[in-house]
Backbone as XML, in Angstrom:
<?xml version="1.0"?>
<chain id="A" units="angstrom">
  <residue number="1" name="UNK">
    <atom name="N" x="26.227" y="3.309" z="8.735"/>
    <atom name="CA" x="24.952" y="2.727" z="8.337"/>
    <atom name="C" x="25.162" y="1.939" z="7.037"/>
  </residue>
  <residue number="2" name="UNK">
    <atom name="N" x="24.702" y="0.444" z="7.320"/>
    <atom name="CA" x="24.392" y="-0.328" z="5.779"/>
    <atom name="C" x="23.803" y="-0.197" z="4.832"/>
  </residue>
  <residue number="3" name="UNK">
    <atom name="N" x="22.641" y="0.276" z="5.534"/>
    <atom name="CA" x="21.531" y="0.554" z="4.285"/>
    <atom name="C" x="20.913" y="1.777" z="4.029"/>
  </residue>
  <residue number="4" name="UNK">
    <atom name="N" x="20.123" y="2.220" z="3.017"/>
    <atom name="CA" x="19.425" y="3.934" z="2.836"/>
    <atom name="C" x="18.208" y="3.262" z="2.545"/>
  </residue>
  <residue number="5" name="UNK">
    <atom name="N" x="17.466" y="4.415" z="2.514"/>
    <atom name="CA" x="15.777" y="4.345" z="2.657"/>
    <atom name="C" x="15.491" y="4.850" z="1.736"/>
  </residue>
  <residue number="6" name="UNK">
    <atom name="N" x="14.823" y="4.768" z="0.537"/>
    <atom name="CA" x="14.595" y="5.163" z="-0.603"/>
    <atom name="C" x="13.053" y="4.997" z="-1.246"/>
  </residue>
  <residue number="7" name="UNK">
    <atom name="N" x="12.229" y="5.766" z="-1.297"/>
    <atom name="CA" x="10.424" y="6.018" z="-1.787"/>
    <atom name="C" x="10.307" y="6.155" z="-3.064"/>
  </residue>
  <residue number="8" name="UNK">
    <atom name="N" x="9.401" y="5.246" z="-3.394"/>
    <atom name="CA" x="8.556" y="5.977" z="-4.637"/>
    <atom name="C" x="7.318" y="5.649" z="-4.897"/>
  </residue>
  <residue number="9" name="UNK">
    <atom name="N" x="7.010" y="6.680" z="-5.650"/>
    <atom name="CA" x="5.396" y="7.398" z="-5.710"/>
    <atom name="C" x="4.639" y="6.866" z="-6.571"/>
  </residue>
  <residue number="10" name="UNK">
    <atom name="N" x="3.182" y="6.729" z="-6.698"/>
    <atom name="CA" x="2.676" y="6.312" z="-7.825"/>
    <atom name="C" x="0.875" y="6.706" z="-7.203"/>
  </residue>
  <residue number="11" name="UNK">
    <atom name="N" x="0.562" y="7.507" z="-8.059"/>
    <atom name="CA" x="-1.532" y="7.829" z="-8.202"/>
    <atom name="C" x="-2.107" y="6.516" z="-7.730"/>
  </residue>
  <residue number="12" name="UNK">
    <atom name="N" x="-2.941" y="6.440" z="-7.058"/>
    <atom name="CA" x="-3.536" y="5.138" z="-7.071"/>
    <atom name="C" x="-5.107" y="5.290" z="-7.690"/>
  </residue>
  <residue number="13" name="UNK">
    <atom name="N" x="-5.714" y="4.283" z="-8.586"/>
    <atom name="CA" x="-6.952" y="4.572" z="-9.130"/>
    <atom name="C" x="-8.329" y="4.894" z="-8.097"/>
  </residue>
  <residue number="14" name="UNK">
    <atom name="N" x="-9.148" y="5.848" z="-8.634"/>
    <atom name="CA" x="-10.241" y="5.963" z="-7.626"/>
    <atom name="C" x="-11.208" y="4.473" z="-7.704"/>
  </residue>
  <residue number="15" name="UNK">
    <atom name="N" x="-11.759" y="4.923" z="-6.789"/>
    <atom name="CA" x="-12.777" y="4.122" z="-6.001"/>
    <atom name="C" x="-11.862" y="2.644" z="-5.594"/>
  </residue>
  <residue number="16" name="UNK">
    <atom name="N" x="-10.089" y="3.157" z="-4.938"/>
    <atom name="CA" x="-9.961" y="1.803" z="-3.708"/>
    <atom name="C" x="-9.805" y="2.547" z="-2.526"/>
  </residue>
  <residue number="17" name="UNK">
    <atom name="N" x="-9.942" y="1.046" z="-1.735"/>
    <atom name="CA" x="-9.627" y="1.957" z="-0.179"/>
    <atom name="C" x="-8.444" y="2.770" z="0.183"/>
  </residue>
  <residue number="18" name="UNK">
    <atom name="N" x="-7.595" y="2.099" z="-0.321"/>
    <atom name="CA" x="-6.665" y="3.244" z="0.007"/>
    <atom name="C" x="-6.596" y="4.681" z="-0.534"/>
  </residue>
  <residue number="19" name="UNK">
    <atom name="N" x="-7.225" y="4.671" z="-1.531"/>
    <atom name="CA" x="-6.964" y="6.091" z="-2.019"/>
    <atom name="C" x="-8.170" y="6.991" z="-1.341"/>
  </residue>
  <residue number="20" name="UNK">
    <atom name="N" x="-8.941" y="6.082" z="-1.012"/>
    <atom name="CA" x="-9.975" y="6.911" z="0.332"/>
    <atom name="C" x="-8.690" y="7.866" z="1.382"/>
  </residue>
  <residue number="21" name="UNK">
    <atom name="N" x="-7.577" y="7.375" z="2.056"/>
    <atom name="CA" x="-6.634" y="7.609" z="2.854"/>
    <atom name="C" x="-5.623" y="8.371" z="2.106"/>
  </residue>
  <residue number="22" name="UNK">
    <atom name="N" x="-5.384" y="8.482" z="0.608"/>
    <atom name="CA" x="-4.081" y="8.650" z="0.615"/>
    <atom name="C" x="-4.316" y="8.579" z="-1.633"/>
  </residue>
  <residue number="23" name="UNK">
    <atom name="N" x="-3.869" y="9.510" z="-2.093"/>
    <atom name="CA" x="-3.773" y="9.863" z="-3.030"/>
    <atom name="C" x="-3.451" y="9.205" z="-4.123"/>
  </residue>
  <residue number="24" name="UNK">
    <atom name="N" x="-1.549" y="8.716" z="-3.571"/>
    <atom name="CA" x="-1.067" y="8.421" z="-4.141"/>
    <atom name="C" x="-0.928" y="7.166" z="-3.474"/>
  </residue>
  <residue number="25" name="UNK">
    <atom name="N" x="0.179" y="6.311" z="-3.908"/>
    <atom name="CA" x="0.595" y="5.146" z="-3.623"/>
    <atom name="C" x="1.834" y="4.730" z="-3.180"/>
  </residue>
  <residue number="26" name="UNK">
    <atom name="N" x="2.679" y="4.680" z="-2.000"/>
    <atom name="CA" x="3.967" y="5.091" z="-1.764"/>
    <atom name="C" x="4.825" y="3.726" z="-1.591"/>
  </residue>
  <residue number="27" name="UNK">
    <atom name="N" x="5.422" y="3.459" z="-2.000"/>
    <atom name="CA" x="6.535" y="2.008" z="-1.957"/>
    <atom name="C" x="7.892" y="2.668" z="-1.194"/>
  </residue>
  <residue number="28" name="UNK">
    <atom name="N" x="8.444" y="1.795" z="-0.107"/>
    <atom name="CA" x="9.206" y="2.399" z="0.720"/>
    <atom name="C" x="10.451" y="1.045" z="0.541"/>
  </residue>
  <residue number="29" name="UNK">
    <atom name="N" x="11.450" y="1.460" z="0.684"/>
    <atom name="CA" x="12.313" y="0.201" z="0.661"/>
    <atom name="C" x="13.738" y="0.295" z="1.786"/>
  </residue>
  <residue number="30" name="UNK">
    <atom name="N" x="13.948" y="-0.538" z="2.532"/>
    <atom name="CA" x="15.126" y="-0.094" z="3.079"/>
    <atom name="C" x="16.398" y="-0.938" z="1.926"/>
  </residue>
  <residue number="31" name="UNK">
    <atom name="N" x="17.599" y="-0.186" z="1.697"/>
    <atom name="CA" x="18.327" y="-1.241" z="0.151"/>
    <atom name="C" x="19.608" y="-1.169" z="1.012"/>
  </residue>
  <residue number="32" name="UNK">
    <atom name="N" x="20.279" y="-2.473" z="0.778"/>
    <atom name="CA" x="22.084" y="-3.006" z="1.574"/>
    <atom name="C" x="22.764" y="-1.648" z="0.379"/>
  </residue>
  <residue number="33" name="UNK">
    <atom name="N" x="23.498" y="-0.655" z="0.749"/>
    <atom name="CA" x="24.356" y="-0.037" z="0.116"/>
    <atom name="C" x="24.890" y="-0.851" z="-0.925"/>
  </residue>
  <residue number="34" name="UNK">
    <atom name="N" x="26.124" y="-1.840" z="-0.238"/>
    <atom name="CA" x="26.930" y="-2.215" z="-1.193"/>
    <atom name="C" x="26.408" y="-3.424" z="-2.173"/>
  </residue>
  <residue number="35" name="UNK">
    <atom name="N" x="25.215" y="-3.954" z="-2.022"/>
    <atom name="CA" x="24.780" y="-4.929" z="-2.748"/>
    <atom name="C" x="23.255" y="-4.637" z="-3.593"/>
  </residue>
  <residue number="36" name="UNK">
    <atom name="N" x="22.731" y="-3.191" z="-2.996"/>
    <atom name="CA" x="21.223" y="-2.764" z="-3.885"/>
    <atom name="C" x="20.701" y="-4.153" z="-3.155"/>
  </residue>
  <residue number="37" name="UNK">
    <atom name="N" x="20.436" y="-5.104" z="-2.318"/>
    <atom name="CA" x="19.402" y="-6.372" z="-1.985"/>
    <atom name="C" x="18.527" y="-5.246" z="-1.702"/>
  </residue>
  <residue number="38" name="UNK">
    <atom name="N" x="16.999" y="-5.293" z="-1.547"/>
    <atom name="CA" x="15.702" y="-5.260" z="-0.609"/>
    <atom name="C" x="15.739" y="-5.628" z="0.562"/>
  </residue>
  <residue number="39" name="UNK">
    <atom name="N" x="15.894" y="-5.086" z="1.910"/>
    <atom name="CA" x="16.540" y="-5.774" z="2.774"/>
    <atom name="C" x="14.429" y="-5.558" z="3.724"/>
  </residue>
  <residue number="40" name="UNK">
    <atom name="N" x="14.131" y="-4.744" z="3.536"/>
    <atom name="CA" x="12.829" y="-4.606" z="3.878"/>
    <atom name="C" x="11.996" y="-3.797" z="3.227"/>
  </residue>
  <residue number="41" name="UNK">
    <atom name="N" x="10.325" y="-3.970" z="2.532"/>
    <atom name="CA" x="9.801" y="-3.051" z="2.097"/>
    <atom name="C" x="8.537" y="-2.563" z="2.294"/>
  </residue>
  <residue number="42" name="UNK">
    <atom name="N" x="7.615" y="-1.829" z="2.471"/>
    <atom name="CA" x="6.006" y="-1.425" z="2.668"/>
    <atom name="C" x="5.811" y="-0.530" z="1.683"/>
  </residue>
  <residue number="43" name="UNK">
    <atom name="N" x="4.443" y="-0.798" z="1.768"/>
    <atom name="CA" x="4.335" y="0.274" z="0.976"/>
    <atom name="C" x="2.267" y="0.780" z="1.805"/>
  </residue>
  <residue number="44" name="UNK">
    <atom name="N" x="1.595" y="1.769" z="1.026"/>
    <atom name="CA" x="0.687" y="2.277" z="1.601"/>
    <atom name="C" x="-0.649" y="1.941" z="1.365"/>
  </residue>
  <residue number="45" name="UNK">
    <atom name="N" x="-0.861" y="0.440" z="0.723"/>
    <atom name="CA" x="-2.098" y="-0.232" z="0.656"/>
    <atom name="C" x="-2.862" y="-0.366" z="2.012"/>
  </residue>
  <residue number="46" name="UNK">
    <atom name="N" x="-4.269" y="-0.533" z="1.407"/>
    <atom name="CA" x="-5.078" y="-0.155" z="3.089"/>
    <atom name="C" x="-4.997" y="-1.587" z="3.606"/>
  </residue>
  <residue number="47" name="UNK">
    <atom name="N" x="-5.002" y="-2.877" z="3.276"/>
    <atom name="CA" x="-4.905" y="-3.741" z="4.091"/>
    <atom name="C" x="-3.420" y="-4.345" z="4.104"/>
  </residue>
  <residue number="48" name="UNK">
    <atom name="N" x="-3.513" y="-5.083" z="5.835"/>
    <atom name="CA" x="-2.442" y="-5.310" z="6.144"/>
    <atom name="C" x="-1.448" y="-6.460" z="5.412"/>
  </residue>
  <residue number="49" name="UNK">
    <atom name="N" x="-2.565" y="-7.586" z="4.739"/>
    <atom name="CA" x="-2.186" y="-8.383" z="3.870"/>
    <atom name="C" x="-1.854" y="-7.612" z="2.753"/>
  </residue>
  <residue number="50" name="UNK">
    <atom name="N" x="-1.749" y="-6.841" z="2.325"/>
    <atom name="CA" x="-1.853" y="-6.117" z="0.753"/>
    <atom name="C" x="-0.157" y="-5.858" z="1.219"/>
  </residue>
  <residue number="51" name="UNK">
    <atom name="N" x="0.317" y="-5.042" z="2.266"/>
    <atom name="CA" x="1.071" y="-5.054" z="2.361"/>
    <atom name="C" x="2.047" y="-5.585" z="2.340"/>
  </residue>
  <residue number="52" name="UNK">
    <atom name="N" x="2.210" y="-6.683" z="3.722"/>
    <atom name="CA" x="2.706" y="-7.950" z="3.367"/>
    <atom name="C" x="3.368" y="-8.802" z="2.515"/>
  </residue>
  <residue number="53" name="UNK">
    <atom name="N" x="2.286" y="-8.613" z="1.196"/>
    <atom name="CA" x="2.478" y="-9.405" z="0.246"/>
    <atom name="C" x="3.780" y="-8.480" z="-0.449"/>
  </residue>
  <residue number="54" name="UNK">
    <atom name="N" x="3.557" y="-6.734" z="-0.660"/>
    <atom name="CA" x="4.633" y="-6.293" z="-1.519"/>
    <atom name="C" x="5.623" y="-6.751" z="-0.670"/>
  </residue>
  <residue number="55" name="UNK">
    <atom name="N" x="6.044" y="-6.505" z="0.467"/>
    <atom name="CA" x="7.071" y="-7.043" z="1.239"/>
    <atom name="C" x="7.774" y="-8.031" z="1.155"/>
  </residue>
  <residue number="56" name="UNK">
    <atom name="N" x="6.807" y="-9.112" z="0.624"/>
    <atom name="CA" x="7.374" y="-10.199" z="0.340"/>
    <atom name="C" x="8.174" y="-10.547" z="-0.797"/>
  </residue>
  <residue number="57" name="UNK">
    <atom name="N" x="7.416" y="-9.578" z="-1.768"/>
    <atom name="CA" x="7.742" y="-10.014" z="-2.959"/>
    <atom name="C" x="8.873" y="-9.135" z="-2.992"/>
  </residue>
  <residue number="58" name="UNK">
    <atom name="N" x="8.843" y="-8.408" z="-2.511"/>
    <atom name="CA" x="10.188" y="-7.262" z="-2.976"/>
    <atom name="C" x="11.791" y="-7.874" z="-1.565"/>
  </residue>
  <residue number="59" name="UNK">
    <atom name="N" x="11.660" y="-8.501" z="-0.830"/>
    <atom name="CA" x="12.688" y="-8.557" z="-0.178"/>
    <atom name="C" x="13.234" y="-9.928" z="-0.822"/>
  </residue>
  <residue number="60" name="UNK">
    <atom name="N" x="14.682" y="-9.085" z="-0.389"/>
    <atom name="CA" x="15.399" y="-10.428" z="-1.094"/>
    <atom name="C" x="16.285" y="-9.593" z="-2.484"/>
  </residue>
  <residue number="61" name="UNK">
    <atom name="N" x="15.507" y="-9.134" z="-3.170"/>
    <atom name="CA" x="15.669" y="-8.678" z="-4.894"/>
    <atom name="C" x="16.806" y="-7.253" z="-5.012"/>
  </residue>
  <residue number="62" name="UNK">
    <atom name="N" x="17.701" y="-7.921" z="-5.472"/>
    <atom name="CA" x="18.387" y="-6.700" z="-5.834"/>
    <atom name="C" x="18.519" y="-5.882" z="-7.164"/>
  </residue>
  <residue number="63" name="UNK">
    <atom name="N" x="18.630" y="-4.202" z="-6.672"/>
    <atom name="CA" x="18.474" y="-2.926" z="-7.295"/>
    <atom name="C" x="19.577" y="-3.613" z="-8.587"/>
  </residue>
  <residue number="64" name="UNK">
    <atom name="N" x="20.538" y="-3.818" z="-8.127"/>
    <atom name="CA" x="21.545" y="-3.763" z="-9.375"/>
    <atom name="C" x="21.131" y="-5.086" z="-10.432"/>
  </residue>
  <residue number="65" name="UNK">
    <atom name="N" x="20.305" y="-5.607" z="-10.441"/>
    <atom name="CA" x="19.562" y="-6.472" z="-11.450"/>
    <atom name="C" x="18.555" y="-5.565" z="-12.042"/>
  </residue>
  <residue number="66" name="UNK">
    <atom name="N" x="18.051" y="-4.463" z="-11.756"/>
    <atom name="CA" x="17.383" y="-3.660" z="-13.246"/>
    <atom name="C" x="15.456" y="-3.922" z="-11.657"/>
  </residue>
  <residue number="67" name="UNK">
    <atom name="N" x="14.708" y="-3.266" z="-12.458"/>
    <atom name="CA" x="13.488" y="-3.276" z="-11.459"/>
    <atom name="C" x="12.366" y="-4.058" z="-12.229"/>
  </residue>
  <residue number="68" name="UNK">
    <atom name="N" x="12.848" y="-5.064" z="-13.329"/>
    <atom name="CA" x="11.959" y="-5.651" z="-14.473"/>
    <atom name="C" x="11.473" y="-6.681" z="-14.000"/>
  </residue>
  <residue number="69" name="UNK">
    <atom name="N" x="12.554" y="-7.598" z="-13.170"/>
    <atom name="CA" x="12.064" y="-8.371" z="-12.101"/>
    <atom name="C" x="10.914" y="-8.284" z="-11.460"/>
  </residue>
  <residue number="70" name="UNK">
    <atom name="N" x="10.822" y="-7.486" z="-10.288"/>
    <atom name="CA" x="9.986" y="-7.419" z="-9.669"/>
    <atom name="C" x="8.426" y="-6.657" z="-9.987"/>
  </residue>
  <residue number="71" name="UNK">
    <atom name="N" x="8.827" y="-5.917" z="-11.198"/>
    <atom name="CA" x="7.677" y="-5.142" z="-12.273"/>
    <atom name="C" x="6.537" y="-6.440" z="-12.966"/>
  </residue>
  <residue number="72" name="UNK">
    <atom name="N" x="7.676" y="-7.229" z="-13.019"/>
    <atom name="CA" x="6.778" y="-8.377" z="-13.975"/>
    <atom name="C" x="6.367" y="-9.503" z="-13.162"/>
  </residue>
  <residue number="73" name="UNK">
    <atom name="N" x="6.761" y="-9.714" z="-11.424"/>
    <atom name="CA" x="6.461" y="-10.670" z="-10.546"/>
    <atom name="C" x="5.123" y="-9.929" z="-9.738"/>
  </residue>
  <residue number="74" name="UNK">
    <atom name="N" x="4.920" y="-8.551" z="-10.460"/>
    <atom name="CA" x="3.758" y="-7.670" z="-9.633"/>
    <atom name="C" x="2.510" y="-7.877" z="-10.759"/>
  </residue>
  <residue number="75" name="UNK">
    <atom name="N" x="2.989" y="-8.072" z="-11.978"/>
    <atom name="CA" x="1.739" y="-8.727" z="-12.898"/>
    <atom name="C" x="1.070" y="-9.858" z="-13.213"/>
  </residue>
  <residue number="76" name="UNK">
    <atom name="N" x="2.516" y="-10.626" z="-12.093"/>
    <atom name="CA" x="1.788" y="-11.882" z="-12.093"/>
    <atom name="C" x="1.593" y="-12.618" z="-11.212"/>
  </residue>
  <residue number="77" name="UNK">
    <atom name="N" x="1.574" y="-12.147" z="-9.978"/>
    <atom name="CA" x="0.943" y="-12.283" z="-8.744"/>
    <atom name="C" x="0.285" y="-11.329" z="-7.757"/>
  </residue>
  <residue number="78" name="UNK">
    <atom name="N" x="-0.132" y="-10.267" z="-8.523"/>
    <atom name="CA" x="-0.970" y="-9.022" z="-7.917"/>
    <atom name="C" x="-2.232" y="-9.279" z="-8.868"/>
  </residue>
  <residue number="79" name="UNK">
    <atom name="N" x="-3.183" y="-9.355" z="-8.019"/>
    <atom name="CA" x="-4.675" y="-9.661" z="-8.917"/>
    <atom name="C" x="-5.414" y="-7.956" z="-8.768"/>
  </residue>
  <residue number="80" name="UNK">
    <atom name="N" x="-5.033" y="-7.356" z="-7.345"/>
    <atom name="CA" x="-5.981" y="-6.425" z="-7.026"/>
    <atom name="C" x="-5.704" y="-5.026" z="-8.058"/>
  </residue>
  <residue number="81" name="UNK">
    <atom name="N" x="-6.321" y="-4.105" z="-8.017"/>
    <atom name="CA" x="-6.423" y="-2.844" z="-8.687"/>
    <atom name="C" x="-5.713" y="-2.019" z="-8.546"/>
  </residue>
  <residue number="82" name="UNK">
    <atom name="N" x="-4.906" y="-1.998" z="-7.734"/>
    <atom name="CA" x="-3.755" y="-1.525" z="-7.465"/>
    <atom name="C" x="-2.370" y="-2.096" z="-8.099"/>
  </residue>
  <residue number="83" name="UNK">
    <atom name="N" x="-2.406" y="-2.684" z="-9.053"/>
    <atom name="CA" x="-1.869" y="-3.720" z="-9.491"/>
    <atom name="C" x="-0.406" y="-2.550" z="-10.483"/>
  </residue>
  <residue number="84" name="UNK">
    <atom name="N" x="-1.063" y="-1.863" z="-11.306"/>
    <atom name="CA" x="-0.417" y="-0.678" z="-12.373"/>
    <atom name="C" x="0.196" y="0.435" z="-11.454"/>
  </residue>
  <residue number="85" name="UNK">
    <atom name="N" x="-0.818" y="0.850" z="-10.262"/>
    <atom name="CA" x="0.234" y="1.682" z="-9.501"/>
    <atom name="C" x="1.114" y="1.296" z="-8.780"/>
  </residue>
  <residue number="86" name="UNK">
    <atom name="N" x="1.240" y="-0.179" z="-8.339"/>
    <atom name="CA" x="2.529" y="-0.963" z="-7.554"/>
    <atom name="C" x="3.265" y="-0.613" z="-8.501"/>
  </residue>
  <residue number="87" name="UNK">
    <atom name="N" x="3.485" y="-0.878" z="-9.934"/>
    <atom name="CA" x="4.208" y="-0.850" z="-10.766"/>
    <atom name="C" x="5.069" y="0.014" z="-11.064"/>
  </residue>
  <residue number="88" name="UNK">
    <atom name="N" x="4.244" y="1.288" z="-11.117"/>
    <atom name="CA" x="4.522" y="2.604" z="-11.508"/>
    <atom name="C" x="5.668" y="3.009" z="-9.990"/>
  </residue>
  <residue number="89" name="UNK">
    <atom name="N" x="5.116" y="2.437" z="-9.067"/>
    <atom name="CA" x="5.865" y="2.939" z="-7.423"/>
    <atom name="C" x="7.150" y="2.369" z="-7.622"/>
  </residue>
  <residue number="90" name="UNK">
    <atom name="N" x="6.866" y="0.748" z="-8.064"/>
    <atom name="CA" x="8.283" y="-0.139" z="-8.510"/>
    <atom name="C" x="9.308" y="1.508" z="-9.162"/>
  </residue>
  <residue number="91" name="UNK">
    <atom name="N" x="8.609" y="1.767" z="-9.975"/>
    <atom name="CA" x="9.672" y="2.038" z="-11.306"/>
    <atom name="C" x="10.457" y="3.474" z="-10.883"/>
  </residue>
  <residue number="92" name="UNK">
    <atom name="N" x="9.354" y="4.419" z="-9.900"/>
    <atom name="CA" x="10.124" y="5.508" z="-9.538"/>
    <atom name="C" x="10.952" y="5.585" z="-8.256"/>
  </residue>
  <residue number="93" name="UNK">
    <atom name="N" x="10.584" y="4.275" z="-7.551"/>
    <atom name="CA" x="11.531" y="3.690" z="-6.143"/>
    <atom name="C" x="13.175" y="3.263" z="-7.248"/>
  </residue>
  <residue number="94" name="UNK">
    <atom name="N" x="13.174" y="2.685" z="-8.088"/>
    <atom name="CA" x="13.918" y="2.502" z="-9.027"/>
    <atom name="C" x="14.412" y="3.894" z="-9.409"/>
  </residue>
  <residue number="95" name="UNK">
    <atom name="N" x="14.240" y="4.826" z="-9.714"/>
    <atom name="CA" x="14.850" y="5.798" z="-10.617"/>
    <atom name="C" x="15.263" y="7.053" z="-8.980"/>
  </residue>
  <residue number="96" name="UNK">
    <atom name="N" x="14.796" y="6.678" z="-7.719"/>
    <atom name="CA" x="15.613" y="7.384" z="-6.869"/>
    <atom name="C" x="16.628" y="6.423" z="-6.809"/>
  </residue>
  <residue number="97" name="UNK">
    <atom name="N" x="16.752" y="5.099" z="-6.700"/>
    <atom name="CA" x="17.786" y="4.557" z="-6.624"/>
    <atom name="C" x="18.847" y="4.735" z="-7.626"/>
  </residue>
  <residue number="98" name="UNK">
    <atom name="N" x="18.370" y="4.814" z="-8.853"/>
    <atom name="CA" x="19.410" y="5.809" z="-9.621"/>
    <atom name="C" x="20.122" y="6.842" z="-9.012"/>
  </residue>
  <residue number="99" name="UNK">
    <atom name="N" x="19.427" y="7.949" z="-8.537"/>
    <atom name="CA" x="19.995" y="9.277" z="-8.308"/>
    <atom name="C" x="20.599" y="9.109" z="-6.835"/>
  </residue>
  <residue number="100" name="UNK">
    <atom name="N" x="20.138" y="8.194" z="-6.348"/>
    <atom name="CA" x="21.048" y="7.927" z="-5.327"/>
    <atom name="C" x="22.354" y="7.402" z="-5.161"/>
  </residue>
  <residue number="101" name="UNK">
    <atom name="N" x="22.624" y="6.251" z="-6.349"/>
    <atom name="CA" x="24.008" y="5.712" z="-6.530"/>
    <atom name="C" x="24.444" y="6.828" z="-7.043"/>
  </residue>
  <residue number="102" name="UNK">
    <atom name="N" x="24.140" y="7.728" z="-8.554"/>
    <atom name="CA" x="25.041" y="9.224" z="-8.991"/>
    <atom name="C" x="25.036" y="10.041" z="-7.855"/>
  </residue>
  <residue number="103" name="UNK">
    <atom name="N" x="24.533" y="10.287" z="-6.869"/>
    <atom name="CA" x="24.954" y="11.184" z="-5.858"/>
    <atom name="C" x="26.103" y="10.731" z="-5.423"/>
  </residue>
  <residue number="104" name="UNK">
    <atom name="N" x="25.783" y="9.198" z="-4.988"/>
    <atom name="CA" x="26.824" y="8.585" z="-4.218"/>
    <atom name="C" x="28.426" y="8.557" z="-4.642"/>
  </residue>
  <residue number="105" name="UNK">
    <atom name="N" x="28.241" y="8.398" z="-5.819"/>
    <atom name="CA" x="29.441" y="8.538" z="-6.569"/>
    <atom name="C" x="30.223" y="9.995" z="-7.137"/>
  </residue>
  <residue number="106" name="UNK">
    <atom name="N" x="29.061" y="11.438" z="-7.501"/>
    <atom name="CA" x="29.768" y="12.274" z="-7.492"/>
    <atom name="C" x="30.211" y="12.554" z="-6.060"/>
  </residue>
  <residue number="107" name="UNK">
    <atom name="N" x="29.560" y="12.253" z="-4.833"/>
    <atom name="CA" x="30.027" y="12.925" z="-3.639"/>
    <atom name="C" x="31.747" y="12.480" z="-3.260"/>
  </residue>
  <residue number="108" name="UNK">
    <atom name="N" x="32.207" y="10.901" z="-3.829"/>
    <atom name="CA" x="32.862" y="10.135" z="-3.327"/>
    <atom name="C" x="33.858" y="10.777" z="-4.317"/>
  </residue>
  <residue number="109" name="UNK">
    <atom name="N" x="33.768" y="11.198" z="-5.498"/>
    <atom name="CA" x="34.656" y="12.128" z="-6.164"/>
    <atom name="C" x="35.159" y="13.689" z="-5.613"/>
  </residue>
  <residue number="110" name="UNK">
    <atom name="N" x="34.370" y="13.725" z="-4.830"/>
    <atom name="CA" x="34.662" y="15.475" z="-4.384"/>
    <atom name="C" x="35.742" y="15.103" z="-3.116"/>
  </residue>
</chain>
């Protein structure tokens, strides 16, 4: 397999639709192993355009350039209210990807 599947979490503020469905806010990414690219991403906004759009913005972008990129392309082309918890999802989809390359690497040592 090329790529791993890697989530992260983020509260979403009351009174949107999605958090009618769903608590938190989940950013899903499929990432190329050897290159960290975005090779596909969703995440758990209630409309289908909402989606979409993270998708868009996040494929393409690679992990091993830092997640500041796409943190600061979500402030400035995300208008909706969900805007701080994309962010927050950015940053901890980011920090499994951390613990995923140190896994990767103590395992490849054993």
């Amino acid at each position: 397999m090329n790529t791993v599947f890697i989530a992260g979490h983020a509260r979403l503020p009351s009174g949107m639709a999605a958090q009618n469905m769903y608590e938190t806010l989940t950013i899903t990414a499929e990432i190329d192993q050897k290159y960290g690219v975005i090779v596909a991403a969703s995440c758990t906004l209630a409309t289908e355009h909402g989606r979409d759009f993270v998708h868009h913005l996040l494929r393409g972008y690679s992990l091993q350039d830092g997640i500041e990129g796409p943190v600061k392309d979500v402030k400035r082309y995300y208008m909706g209210k969900a805007g701080n918890a994309i962010s927050s999802a950015l940053k901890d989809l980011y920090k499994q990807y951390e613990l995923y390359l140190e896994k990767r690497v103590n395992t490849s040592l054993e």
